[in-house]
N, C-alpha and C positions, 0 to 999 in steps of 0.2 A: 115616507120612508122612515122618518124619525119614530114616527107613532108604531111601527114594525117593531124595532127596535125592542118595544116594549112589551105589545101584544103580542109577539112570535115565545118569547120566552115563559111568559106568563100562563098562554096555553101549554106547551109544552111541559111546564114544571105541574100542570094541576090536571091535566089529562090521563098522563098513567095511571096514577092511583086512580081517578073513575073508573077506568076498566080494568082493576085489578092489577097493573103491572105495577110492585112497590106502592108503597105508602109515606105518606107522611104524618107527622107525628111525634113522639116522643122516643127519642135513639137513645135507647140502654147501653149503646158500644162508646158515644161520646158523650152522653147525659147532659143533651140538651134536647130543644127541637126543630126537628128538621127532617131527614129522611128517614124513615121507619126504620131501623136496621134490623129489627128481628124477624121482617117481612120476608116472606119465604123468596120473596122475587128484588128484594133491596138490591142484590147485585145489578139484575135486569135494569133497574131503573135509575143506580146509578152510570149504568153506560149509558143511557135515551138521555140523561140531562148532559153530560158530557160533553157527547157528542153533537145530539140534536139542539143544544141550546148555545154553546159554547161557539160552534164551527158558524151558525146563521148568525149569529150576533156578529163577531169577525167578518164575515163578508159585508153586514151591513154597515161597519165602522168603515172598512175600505172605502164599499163604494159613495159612503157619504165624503171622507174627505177627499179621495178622485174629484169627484163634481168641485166639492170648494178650491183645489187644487187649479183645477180644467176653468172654472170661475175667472179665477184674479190670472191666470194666465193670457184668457181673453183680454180681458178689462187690461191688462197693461201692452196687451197688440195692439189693442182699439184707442189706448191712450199713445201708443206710439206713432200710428199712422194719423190722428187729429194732428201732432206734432209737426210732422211732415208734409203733412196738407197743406199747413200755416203757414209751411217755410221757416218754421221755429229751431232751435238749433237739439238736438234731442239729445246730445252725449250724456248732457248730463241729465235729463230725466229717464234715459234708458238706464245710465249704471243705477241709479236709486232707483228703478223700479225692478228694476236685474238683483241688486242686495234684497229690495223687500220680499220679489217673489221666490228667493233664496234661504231668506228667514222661516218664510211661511211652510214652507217646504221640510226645514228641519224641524219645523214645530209638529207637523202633520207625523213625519216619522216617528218621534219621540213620543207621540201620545200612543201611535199606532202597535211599536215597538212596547212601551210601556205594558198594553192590552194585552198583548201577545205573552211577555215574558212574568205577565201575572195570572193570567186564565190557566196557561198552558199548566205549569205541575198540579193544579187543581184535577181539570179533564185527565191528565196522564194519569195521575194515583185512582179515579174515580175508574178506569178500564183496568189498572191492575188490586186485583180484591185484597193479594194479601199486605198489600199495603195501608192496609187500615189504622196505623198507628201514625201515618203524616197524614191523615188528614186532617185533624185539626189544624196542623201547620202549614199546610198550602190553603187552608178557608183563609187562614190569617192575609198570605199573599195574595188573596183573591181580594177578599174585601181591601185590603192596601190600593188596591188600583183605582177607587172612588177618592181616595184623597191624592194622587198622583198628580192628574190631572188642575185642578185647580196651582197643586205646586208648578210644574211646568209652564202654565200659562204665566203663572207670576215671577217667573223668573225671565221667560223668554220676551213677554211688552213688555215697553217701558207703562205704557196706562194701568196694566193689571199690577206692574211693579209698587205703583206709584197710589192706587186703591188699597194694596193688602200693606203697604207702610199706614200708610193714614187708620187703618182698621186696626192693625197690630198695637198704635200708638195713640188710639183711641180718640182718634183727630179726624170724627165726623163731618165736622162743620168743613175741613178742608177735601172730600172730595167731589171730583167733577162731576156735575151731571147725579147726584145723588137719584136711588129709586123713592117712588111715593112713599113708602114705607121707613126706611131713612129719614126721609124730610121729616116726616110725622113725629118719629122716634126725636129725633134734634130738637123740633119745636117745641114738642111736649114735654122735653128735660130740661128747654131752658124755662119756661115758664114756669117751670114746679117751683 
């Protein structure tokens, strides 16, 4: 599903131009590169990325966080009825797992909402042509939604909270659970 994600768009954005529909390449209308604009069919293929890359990606962000959603939902039934089975007293591992799977819930909306409220003026200016002069400025909004996400996750765990302080503050050696890569970077700065 995740690997979709990636190959869905990547066909989509490198297909048209094969058969003729728009190009990519150098855009004389924002002088950069990107989609062809002087292409006789640039309109055409601004609506197929829009549309066709835009609306598939959104579905596949839903239904990946549904599953993780529909996941830790299980997992805290399944931890409520072990509870029960036990004869364990469960008020209080139902309400904290009631807050967490509450938490995780608003996390889920806010990336989801996020995606939505960044893609969306991109696709909309990309179906209306003569709004050619904001597109630079929803690309902005679009590319904003890659750095979003990292924000939100670190604001909403305390672990991610507690990782992007020690990074910010350049206090490697203090986080948990460091990657290979980290370790490596640490070791080989204190021994220099």
């Amino acid at each position: 599903m995740l690997v979709s994600a990636w190959i869905i768009p990547i066909v989509l954005v490198t297909a048209p131009p094969l058969c003729g529909l728009g190009g990519i390449g150098y855009s004389e209308r924002y002088k950069i590169c990107s989609a062809d604009s002087t292409h006789p069919l640039s309109d055409v293929y601004a609506f197929i990325i829009s549309v066709l890359v835009g609306f598939p990606c959104l579905i596949i962000i839903i239904t990946c966080y549904v599953k993780i959603y529909r996941f830790i939902r299980a997992k805290n039934r399944e931890l409520f009825s072990n509870n029960a089975c036990r004869g364990e007293s469960t008020g209080h591992a139902q309400s904290a797992a009631f807050k967490r799977q509450v938490e995780v819930t608003k996390n889920l909306f806010l990336v989801v909402c996020s995606y939505i409220i960044c893609i969306m003026p991109f696709a909309i200016n990309c179906l209306i042509p003569p709004s050619y002069p904001a597109i630079p400025w929803v690309s902005i909004i679009l590319i904003a939604n890659c750095c979003l996400n990292p924000i939100i996750y670190g604001l909403k765990h305390p672990q991610f909270r507690d990782v992007f302080r020690h990074i910010l503050s350049c206090k490697f050696r203090l986080i948990p659970e460091p990657s290979k890569l980290l370790q490596t970077l640490t070791t080989s700065s204190n021994g220099a």
